[in-house]
PyMOL commands that place a pseudoatom at each C-alpha (Angstrom):
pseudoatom trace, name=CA, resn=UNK, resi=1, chain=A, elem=C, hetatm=0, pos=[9.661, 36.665, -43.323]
pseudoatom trace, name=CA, resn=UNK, resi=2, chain=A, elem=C, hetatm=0, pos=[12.369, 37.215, -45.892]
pseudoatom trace, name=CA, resn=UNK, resi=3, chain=A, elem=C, hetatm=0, pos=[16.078, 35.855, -45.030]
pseudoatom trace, name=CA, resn=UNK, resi=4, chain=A, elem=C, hetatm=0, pos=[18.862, 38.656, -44.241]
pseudoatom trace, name=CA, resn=UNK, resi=5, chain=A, elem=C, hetatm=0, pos=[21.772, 37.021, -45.152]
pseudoatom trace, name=CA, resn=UNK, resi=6, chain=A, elem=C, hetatm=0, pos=[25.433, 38.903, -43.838]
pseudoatom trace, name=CA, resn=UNK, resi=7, chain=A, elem=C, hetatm=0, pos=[28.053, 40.277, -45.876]
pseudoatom trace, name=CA, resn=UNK, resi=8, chain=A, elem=C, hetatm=0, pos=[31.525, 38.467, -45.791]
pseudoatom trace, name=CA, resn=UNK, resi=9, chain=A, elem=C, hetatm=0, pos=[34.681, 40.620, -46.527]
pseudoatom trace, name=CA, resn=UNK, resi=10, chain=A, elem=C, hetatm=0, pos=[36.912, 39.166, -48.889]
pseudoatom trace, name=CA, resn=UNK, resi=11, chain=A, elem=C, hetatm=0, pos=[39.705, 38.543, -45.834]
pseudoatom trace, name=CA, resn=UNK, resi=12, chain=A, elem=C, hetatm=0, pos=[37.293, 36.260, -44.249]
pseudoatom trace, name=CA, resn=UNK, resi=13, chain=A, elem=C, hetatm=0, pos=[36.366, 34.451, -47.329]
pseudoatom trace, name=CA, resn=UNK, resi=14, chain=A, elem=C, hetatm=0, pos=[39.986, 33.635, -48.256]
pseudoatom trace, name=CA, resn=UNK, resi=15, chain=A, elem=C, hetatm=0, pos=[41.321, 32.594, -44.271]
pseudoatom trace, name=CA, resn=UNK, resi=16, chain=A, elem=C, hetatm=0, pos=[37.919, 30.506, -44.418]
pseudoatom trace, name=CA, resn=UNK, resi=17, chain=A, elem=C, hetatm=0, pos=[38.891, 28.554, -47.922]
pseudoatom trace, name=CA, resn=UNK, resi=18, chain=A, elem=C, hetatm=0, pos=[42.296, 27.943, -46.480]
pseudoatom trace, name=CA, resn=UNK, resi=19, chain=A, elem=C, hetatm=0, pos=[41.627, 26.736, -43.758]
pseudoatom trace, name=CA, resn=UNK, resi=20, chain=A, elem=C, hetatm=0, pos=[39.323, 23.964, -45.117]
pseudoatom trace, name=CA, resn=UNK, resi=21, chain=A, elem=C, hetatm=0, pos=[41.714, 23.718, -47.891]
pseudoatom trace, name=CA, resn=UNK, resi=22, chain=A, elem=C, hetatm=0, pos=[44.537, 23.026, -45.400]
pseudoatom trace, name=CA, resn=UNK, resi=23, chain=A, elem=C, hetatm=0, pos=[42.391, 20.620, -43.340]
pseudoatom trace, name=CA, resn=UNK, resi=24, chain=A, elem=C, hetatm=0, pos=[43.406, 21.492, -40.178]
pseudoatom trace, name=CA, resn=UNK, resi=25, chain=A, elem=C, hetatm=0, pos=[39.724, 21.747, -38.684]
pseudoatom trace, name=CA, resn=UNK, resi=26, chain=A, elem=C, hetatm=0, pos=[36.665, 20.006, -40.475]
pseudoatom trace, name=CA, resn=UNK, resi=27, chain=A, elem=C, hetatm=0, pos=[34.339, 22.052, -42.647]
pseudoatom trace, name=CA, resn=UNK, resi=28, chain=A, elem=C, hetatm=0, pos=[31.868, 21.530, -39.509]
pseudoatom trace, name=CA, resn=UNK, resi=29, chain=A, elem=C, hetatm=0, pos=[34.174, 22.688, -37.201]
pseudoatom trace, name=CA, resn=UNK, resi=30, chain=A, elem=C, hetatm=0, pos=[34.381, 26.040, -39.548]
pseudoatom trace, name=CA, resn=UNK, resi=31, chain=A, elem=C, hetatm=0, pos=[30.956, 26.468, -40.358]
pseudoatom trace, name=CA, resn=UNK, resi=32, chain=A, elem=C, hetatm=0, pos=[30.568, 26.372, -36.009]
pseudoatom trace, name=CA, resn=UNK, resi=33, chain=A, elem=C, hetatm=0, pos=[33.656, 29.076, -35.856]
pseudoatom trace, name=CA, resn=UNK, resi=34, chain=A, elem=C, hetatm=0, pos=[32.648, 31.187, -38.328]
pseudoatom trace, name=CA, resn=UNK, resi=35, chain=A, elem=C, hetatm=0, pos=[28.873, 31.005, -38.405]
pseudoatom trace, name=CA, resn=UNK, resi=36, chain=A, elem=C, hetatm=0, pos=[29.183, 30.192, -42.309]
pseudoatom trace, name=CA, resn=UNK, resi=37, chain=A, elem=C, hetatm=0, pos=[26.808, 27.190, -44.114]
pseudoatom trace, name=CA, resn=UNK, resi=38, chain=A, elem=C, hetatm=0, pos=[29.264, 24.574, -45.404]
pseudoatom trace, name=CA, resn=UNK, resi=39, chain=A, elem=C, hetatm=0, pos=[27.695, 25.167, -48.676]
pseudoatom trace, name=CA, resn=UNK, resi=40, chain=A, elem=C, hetatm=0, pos=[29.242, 28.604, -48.498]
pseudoatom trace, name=CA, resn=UNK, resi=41, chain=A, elem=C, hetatm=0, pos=[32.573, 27.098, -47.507]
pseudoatom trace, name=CA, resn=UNK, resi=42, chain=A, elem=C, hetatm=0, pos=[32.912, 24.452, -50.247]
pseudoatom trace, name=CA, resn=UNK, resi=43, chain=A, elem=C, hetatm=0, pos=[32.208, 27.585, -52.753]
pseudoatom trace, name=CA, resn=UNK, resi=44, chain=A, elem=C, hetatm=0, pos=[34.985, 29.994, -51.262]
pseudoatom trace, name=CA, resn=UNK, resi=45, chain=A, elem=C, hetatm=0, pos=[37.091, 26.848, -50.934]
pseudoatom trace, name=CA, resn=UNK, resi=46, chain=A, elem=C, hetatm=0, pos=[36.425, 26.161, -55.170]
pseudoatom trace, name=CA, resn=UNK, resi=47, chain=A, elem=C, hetatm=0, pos=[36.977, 29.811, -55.805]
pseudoatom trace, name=CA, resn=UNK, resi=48, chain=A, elem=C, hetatm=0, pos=[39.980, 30.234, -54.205]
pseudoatom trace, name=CA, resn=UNK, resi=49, chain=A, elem=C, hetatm=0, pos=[41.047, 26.861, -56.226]
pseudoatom trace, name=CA, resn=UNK, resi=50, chain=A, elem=C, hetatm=0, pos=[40.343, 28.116, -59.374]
pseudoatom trace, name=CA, resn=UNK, resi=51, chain=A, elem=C, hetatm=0, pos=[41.355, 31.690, -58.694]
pseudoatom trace, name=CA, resn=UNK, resi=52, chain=A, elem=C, hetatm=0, pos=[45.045, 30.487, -57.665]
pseudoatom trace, name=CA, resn=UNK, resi=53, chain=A, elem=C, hetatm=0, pos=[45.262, 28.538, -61.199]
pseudoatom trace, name=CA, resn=UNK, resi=54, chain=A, elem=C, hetatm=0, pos=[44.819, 32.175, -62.697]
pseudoatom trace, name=CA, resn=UNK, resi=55, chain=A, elem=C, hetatm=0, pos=[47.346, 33.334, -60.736]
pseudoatom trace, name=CA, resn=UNK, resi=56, chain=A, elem=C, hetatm=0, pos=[49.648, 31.612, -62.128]
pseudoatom trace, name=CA, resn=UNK, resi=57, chain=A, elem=C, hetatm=0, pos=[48.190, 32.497, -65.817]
pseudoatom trace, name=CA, resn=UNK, resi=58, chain=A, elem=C, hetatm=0, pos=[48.424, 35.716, -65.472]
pseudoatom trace, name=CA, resn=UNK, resi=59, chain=A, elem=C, hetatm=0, pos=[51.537, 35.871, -64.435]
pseudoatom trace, name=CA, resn=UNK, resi=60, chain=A, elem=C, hetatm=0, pos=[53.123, 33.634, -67.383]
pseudoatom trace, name=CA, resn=UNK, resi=61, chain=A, elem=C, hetatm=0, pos=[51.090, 36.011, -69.377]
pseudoatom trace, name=CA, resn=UNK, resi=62, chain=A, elem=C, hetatm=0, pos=[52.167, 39.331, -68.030]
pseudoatom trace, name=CA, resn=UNK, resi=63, chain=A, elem=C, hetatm=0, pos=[56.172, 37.769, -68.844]
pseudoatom trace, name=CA, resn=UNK, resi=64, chain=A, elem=C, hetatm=0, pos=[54.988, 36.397, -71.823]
pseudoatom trace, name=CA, resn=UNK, resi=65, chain=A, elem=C, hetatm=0, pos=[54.031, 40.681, -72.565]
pseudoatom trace, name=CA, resn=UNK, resi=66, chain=A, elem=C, hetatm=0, pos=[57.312, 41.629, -71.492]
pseudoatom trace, name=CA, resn=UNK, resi=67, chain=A, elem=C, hetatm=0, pos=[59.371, 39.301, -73.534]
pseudoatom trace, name=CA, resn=UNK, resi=68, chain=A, elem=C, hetatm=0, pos=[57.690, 40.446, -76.775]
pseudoatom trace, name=CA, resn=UNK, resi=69, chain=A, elem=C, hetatm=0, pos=[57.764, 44.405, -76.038]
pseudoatom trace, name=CA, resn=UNK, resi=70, chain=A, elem=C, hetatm=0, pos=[61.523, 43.890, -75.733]
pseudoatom trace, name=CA, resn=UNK, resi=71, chain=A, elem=C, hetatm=0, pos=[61.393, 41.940, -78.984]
pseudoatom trace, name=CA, resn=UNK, resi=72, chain=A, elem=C, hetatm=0, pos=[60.123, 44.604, -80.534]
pseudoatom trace, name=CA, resn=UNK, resi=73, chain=A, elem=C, hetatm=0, pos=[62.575, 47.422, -78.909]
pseudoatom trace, name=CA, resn=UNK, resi=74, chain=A, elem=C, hetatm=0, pos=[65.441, 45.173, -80.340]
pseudoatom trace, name=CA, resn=UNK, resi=75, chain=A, elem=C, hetatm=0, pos=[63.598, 44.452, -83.879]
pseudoatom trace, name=CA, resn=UNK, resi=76, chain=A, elem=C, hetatm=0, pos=[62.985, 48.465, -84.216]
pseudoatom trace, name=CA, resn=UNK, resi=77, chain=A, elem=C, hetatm=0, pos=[66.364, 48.939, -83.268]
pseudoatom trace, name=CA, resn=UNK, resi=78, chain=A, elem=C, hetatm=0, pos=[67.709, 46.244, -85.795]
pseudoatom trace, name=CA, resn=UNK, resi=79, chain=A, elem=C, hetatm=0, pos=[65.512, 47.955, -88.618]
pseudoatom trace, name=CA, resn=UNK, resi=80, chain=A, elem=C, hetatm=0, pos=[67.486, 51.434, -87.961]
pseudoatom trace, name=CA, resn=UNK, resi=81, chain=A, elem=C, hetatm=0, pos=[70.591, 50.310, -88.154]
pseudoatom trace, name=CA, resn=UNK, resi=82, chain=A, elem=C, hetatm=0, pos=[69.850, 48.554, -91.074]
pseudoatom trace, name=CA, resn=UNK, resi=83, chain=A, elem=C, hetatm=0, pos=[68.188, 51.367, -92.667]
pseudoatom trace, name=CA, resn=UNK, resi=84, chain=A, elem=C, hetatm=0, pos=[70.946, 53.773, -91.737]
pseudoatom trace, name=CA, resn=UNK, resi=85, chain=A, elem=C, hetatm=0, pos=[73.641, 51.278, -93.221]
pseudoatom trace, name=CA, resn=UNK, resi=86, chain=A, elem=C, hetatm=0, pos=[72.025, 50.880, -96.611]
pseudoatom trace, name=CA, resn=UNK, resi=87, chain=A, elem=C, hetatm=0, pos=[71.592, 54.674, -96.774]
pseudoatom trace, name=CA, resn=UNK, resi=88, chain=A, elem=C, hetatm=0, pos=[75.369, 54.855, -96.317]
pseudoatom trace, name=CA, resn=UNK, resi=89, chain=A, elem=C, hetatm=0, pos=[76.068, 52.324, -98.682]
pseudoatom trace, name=CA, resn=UNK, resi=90, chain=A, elem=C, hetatm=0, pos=[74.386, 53.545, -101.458]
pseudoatom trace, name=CA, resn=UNK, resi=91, chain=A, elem=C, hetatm=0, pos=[76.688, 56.923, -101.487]
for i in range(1, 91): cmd.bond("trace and resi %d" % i, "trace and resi %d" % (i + 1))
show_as sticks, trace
zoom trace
C-alpha cells in the first residue's frame, strides 16, 4: 500500500520552523501539534535558516543595484556637461 503523504502550505511550514527555532515547545511537542515527522521539522527549521541569510543578501544586493544606477545617472550627466563645455570652448 503506497504512502499518501499531505501537502503543507508554506504558512504552516514557516510558523512550524519558528517555533522550533524559538524553542518555546520541543520538536516532539510540535511534531504531536502539528501531526508533522520531526525529520520534516528539522528541514523547514534549516530552510528557513538558510533562507533568512538570503534575505539579507538580497537585500545588500538590491542597494548595492541602486547605488550604481545612480552612479551612472551622475557619470552620464558629468560626460554632457563636459561634452557641452569643450564644444563651447573650442569656438
Amino acid at each position: 500500500m503506497a504512502k499518501i503523504y499531505k501537502k503543507r502550505g508554506s504558512a504552516l511550514k514557516s510558523k512550524v520552523a519558528l517555533e522550533a527555532i524559538k524553542g518555546t515547545k520541543t520538536v516532539a511537542e510540535l511534531c504531536q501539534e502539528y501531526s508533522v515527522a520531526s525529520s520534516q521539522i528539522f528541514l523547514w527549521k534549516k530552510q528557513l535558516e538558510d533562507g533568512c541569510e538570503r534575505l539579507f543578501e538580497d537585500a545588500k544586493k538590491d542597494n548595492h543595484k541602486e547605488e550604481v544606477d545612480r552612479l551612472h545617472k551622475v557619470i552620464g550627466q558629468l560626460a554632457a556637461e563636459r561634452d557641452f563645455l569643450e564644444h563651447v570652448l573650442k569656438r
